[in-house]
ZADREN-966789 format. One record per residue (C-alpha): residue in three letters; x, z, y. Coordinates in steps of 0.5 Angstrom, whole numbers, padded with zeros to 4 digits, always signed. Layout:
ALAXZY
...
! end
This chain:
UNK+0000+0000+0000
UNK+0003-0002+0007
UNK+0004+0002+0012
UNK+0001+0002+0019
UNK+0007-0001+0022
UNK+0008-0006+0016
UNK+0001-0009+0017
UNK+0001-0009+0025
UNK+0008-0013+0024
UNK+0005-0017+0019
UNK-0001-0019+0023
UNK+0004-0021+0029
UNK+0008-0025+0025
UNK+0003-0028+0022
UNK-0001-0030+0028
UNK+0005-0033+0031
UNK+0008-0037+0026
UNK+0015-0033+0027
UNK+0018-0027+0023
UNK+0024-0022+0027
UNK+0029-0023+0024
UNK+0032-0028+0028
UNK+0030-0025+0034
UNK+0033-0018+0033
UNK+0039-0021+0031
UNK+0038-0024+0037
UNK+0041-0018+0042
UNK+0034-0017+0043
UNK+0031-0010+0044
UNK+0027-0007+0037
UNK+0022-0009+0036
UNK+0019-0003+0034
UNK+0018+0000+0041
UNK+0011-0006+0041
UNK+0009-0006+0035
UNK+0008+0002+0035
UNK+0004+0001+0041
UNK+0000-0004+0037
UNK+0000+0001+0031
UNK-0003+0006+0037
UNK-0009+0002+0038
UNK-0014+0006+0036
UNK-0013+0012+0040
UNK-0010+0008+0047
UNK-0013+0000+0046
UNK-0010-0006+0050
UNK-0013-0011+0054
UNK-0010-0018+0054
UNK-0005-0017+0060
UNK-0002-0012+0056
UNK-0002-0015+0050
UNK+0002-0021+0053
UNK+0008-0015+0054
UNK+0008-0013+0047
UNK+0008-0022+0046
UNK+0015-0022+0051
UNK+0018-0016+0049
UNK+0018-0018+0042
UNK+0021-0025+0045
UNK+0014-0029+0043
UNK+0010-0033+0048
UNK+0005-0031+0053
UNK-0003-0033+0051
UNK-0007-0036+0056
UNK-0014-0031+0056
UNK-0018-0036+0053
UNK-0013-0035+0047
UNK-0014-0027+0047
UNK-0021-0028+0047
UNK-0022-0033+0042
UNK-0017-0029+0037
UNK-0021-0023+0038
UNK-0028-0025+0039
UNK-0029-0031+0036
UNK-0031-0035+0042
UNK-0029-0037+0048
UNK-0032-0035+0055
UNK-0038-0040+0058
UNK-0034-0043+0063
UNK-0027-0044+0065
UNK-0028-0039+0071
UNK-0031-0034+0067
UNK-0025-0034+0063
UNK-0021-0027+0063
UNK-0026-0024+0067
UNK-0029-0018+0063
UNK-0024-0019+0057
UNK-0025-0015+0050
UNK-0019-0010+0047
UNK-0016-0009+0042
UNK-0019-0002+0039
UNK-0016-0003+0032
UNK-0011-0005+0027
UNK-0016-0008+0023
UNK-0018-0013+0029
UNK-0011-0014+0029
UNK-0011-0016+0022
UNK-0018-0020+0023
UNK-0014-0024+0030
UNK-0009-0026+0026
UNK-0012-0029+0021
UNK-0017-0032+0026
UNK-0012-0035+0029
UNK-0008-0037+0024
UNK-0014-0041+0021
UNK-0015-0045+0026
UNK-0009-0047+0027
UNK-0008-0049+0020
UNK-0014-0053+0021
UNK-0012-0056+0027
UNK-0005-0057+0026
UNK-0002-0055+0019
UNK+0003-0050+0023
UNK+0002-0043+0025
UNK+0008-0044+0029
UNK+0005-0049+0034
UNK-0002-0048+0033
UNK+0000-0042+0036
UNK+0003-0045+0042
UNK-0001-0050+0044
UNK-0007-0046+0043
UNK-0004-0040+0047
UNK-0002-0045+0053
UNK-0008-0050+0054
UNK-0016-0048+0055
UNK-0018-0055+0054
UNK-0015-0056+0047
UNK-0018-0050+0045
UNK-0024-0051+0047
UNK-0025-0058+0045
UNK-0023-0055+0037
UNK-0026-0049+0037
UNK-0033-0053+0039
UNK-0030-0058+0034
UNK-0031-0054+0029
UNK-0037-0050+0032
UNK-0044-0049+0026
UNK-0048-0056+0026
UNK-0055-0054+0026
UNK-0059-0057+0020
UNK-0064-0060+0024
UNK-0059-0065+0026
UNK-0060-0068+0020
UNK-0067-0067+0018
UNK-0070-0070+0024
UNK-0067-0076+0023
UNK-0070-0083+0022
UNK-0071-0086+0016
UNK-0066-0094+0015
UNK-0069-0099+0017
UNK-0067-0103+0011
UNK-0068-0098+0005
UNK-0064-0098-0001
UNK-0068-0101-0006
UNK-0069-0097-0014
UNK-0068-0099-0021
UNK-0069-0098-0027
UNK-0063-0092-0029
UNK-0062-0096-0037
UNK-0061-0102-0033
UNK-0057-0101-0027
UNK-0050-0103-0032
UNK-0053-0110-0032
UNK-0050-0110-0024
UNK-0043-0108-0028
UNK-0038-0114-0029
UNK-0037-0111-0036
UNK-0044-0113-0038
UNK-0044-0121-0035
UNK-0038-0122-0040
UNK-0041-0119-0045
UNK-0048-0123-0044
UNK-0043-0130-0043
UNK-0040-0128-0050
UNK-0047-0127-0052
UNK-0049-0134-0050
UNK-0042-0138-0052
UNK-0043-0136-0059
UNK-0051-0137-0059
UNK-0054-0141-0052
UNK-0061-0141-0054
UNK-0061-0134-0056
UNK-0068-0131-0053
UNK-0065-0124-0053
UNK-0059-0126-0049
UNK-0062-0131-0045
UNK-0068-0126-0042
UNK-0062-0121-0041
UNK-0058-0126-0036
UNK-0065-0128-0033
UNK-0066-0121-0032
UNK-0058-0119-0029
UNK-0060-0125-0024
UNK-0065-0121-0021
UNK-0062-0114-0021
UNK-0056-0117-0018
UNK-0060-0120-0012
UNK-0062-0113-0011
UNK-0056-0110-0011
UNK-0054-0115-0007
UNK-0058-0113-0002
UNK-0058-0106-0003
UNK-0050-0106-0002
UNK-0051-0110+0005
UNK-0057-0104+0007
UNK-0051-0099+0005
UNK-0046-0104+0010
UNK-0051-0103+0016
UNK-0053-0096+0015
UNK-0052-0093+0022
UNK-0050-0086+0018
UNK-0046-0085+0012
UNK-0045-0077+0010
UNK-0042-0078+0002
UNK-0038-0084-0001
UNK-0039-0083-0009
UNK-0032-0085-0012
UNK-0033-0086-0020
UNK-0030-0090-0025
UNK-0036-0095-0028
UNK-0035-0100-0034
UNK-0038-0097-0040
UNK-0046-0097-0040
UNK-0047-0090-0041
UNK-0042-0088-0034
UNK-0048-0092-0030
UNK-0053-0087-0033
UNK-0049-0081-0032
UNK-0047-0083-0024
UNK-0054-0084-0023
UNK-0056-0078-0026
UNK-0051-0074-0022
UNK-0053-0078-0015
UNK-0060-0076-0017
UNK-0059-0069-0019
UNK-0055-0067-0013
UNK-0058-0071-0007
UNK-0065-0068-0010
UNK-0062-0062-0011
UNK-0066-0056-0006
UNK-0060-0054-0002
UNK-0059-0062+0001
UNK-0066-0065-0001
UNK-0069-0064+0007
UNK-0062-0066+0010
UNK-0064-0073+0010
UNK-0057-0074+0008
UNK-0054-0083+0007
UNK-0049-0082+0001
UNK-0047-0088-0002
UNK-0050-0089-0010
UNK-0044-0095-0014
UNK-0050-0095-0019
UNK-0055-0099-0014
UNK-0049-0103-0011
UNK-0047-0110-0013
UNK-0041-0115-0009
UNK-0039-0121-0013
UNK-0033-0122-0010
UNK-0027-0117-0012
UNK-0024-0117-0005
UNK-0030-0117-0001
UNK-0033-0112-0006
UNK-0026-0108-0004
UNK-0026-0109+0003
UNK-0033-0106+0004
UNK-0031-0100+0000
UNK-0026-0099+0004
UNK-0030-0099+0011
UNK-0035-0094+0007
UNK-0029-0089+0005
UNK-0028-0090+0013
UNK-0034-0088+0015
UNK-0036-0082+0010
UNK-0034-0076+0012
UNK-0034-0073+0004
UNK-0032-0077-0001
UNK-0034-0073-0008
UNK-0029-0076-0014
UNK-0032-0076-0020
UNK-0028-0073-0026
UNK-0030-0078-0032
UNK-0027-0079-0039
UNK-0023-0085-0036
UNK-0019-0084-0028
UNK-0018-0091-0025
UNK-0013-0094-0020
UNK-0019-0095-0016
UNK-0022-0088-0016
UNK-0015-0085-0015
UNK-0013-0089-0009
UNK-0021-0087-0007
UNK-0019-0080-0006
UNK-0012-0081-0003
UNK-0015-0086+0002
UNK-0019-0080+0004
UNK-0015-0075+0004
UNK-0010-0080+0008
UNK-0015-0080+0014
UNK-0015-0072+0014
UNK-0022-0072+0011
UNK-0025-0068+0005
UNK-0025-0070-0001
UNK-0030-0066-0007
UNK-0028-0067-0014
UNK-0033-0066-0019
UNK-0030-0063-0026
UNK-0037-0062-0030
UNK-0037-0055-0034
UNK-0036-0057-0041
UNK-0042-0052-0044
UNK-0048-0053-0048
UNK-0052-0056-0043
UNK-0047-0061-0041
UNK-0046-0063-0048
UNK-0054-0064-0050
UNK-0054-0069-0043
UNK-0048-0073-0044
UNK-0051-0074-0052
UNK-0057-0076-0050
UNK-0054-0081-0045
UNK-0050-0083-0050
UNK-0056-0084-0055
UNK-0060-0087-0050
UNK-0055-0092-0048
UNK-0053-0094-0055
UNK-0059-0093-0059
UNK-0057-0097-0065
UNK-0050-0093-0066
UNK-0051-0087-0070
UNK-0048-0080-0067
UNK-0042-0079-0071
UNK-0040-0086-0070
UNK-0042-0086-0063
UNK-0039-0079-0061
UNK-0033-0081-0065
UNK-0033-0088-0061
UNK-0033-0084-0054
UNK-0027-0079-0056
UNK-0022-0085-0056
UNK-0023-0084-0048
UNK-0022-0076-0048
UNK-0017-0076-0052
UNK-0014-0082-0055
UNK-0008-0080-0059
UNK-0012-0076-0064
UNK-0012-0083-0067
UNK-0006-0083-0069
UNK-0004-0076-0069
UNK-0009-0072-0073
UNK-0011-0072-0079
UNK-0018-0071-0079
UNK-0019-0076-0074
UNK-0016-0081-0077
UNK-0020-0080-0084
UNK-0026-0080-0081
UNK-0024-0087-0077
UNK-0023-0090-0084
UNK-0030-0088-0087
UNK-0036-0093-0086
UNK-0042-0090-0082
UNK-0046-0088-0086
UNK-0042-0083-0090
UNK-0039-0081-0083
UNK-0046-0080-0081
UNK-0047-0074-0086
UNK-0040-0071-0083
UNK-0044-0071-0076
UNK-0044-0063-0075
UNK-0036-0063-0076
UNK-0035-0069-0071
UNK-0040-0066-0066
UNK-0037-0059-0066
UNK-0030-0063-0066
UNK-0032-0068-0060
UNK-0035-0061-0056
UNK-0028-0058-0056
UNK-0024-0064-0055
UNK-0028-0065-0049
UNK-0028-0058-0046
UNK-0020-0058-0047
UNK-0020-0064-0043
UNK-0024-0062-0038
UNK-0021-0056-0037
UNK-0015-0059-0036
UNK-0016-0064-0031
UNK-0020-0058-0026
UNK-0014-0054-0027
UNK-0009-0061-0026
UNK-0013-0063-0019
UNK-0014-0055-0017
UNK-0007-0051-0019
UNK-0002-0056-0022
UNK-0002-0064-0020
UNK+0002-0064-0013
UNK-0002-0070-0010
UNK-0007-0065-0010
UNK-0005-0064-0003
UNK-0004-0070+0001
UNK-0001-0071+0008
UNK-0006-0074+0014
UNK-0003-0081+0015
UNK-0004-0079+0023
UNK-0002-0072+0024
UNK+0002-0070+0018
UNK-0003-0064+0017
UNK-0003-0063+0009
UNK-0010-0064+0006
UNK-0012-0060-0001
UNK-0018-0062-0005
UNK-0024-0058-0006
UNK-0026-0058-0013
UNK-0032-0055-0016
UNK-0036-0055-0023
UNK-0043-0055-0022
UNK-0049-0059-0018
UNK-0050-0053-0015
UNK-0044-0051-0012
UNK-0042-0058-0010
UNK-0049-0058-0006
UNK-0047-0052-0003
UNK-0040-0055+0000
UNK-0043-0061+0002
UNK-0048-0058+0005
UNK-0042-0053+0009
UNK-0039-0058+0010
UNK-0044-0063+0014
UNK-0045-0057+0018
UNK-0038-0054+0019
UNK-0039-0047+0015
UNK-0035-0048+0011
UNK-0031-0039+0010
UNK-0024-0039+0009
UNK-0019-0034+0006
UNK-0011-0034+0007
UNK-0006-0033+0001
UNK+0001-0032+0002
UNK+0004-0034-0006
UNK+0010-0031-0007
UNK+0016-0032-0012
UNK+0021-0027-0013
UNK+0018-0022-0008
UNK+0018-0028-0003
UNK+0013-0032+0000
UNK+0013-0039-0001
UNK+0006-0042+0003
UNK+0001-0040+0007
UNK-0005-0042+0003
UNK-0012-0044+0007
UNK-0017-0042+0001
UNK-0024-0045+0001
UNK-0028-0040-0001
UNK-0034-0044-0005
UNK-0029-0048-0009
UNK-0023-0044-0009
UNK-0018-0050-0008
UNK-0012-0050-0002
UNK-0016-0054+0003
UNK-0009-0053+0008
UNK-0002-0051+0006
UNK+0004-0050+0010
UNK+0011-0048+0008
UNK+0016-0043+0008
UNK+0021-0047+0006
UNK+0025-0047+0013
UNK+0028-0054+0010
UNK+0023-0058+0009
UNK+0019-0056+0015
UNK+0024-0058+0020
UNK+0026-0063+0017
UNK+0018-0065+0016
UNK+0016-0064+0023
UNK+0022-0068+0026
UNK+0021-0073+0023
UNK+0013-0075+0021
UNK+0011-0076+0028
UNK+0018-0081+0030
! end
């Protein structure tokens, strides 16, 4: 447990993104002398012109009003004329502590570094403002009083939107250069045509969208993958936290382009306008869907990945999509089909996996309680996996802003509702943070802004005074 002195020197430290050290050995006088009197606030609180002492004498820059304010309350005077008239104290080092962190959040957010946000915020009354009225709560109306699109996006059938798939139009042209006057084939190309008009339209009702709150970044080629995004679009727009918003989202399922570069090129522009991207973790990753999310990241916007909880209810889901998209295929066969794409090594280096490849459907079938329960468990090591890869492991998990080099982490949640929960604290600017400071061997490593829905790193600055000189001299040449 930390001392009173220990916390006031933490807290300071912190808010201005320096440690002492340096600075005593400077020649500098003890700083010891100020922090008592910060340690003494509660008997003998200080005001803000008192506070910029203690700044000076432990060689920190002076704050401007409007910073003490901020730090202390969380808001900022109504008009610059008002600023520092009638300023708060600090009474306690519990506010001291809360200060700290306040300021240390909202120069994370803004810059990426303590260090200069504590600067600019601390001189400039015009750049505070315009962030903390940046990040200031939206209120829902905003979104519920919008109008409907003046061309709307038209529905289809979920069974067959995979006929807007480029997998399903080779699959029909086989069909017919191997027969041409097949029936069955023929009535399914007449049908492709007319979905693919609608999705053409429906793709042109996105591009002209006057508003575009959610891009939906997912893999599909198989058949069953646009019924499983179809259902995610729906279960989480329709969902009670995000249903009155009136949200634009983009769904893949209903959209058709063509052309393969225009269909990029349109893409591209959505993932510009959206300002969430949601990435969908499947039992295939992409170089479309990856780029996606580092495209997004790239621009400083938030990226959601949704890893589904791999549980019971999950797996009476994706078995039921699977079935209802491939009807003819067995369960056995159909769920041994589907474990190449989780785990396609098995194929070669589990024994059981390859016997069970090597029996014909019907004695695999008998099987079907084994393959199941082998399926399951696959499944839920690779998803498992794959959470812990985008939230704790992979190092691109934190991207850098293109424009301003802050560090971008993505948000990663495994439920519908807790998705809903964060777009909707998102759209709103309410989403609640936490600061960590990892440590390794007793030293910390990191400042870690912490989303608190998701418990992902939404910004990270380094304590590695190396790379972050280095990094700041040169990422803004």
């Amino acid at each position: 447990m930390m001392t009173n002195l220990e916390r006031v020197q933490r807290a300071l430290v912190g808010l201005a993104g320096e440690s002492f050290p340096a600075l005593i050995h400077a020649g500098l006088p003890p700083v010891d002398v100020a922090l008592k009197v910060l340690c003494d606030v509660g008997k003998n609180p200080i005001g803000y012109s008192q506070f910029n002492e203690l700044l000076l004498y432990c060689a920190f820059d002076r704050i401007i009003p409007d910073y003490f304010d901020y730090l202390l309350t969380g808001e900022l005077a109504a008009t610059d004329e008002t600023s520092g008239l009638g300023s708060p104290q600090l009474k306690s080092i519990e506010q001291l502590e809360a200060a700290s962190e306040r300021g240390q959040q909202l120069s994370l957010l803004a810059f990426g570094n303590v260090k200069f946000g504590f600067k600019a915020f601390g001189e400039n009354a015009t750049l505070l403002r315009r962030w903390v009225e940046f990040l200031t709560p939206i209120t829902a109306d905003r979104f519920e009083h919008r109008l409907t699109p003046a061309i709307p996006v038209k529905d289809i059938e979920v069974s067959k939107r995979y006929l807007l798939g480029y997998l399903s139009a080779g699959e029909i042209k086989q069909g017919l250069a191997a027969n041409p006057r097949d029936r069955t084939w023929l009535a399914l190309e007449a049908e492709q045509v007319l979905l693919q008009e609608i999705g053409r339209q429906n793709q042109n009702a996105y591009l002209v969208s006057d508003h575009l709150d959610i891009y939906v970044a997912t893999s599909m080629r198989e058949r069953h993958q646009f019924v499983s995004v179809a259902q995610f679009c729906h279960a989480l727009f329709s969902h009670e936290i995000l249903s009155t918003l009136k949200l634009r989202y983009f769904d893949p399922t209903l959209a058709y382009a063509p052309d393969r570069m225009d269909k990029g090129l349109s893409e591209a522009l959505m993932l510009k306008r959206a300002r969430v991207t949601i990435y969908l973790a499947q039992e295939t990753e992409t170089l479309g869907k990856d780029s996606e999310l580092a495209s997004t990241l790239a621009q400083g916007k938030v990226v959601i990945a949704f890893v589904p909880e791999a549980n019971d209810a999950y797996f009476e889901e994706l078995e039921g999509e699977l079935s209802g998209a491939y009807p003819s295929t067995p369960v056995a066969a159909l769920l041994l089909g589907q474990l190449r794409y989780y785990q396609p090594q098995l194929a070669w280096e589990d024994e059981s996996i390859r016997a069970w490849l090597a029996l014909p459907t019907d004695e695999l079938e008998k099987l079907a309680d084994a393959v199941r329960s082998r399926f399951r468990n696959e499944v839920k090591k690779y998803h498992d996996k794959r959470y812990k890869t985008l939230r704790d492991d992979h190092p691109l998990g934190i991207q850098v802003n293109l424009r301003d080099g802050v560090a971008v982490g993505v948000l990663v949640v495994r439920s519908i509702s807790q998705c809903a929960e964060l777009v909707r604290a998102i759209l709103t600017n309410e989403l609640v943070y936490r600061l960590e400071e990892p440590c390794r061997a007793g030293v910390v490593t990191h400042v870690c802004l912490v989303e608190s829905i998701s418990g992902s790193k939404f910004r990270v600055m380094t304590r590695d005074k190396t790379l972050e000189n280095a990094f700041w001299n040169f990422y803004l040449q």
